[in-house]
C-alpha positions, 0 to 999 in steps of 0.5 A: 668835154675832151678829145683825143687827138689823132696822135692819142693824146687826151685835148681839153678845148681852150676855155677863158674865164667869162668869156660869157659876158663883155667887160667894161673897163674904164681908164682914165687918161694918162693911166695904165690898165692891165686886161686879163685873158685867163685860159684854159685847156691842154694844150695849154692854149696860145693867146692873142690880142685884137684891136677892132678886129686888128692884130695886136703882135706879141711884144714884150718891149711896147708899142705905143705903150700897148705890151703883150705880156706872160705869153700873151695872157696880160694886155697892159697899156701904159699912159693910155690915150685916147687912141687906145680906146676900143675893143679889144678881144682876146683868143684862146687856141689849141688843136681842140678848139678856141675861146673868145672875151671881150673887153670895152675899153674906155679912156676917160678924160680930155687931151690937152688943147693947146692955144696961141694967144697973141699980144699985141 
């Protein structure tokens, strides 16, 4: 479907690629994984990233290992832990509408458990 927008110029809603379905996604710990978020639309849409249902802010140098990449298409955590286990939502927005996908993340294996043993 397409519009045309108030300054006549021809719009195309924001579309991701099966975002009709959930991805489930499996990491093991220490791992790095890369979520795709493959929009469409003209305008060209802007992306961005969702933690259970918190903003993930665009940055392109890490935080905690989680990088906002390729203006906001790619999702990569690096060395995931178990703090990065979630849902993760991707939005795609332009004057003509938005899309959503959803992405399960989990992260599969235990942190170590560190033990004192005492001699005596």
């Amino acid at each position: 479907m397409c519009y045309v927008s108030s300054t006549g110029m021809l719009a195309v809603p924001a579309e991701i690629e099966d975002s009709d379905y959930t991805s489930n996604i499996d990491v093991l710990l220490n791992n790095s994984v890369k979520l795709y978020c493959s929009a469409g639309g003209l305008p060209r849409p802007s992306v961005s990233w969702y933690l259970d249902e918190s903003a993930l802010v665009p940055v392109d140098n890490g935080t905690d290992g989680v990088y906002v990449l390729d203006d906001g298409w790619t999702l990569l955590i690096e060395g995931a832990q178990l703090i990065h286990a979630g849902r993760y939502l991707c939005r795609a927005v332009n004057v003509a509408g938005d899309d959503r996908k959803l992405f399960n993340l989990t992260v599969l294996g235990q942190s170590p458990v560190c033990c004192c043993i005492r001699a005596d």
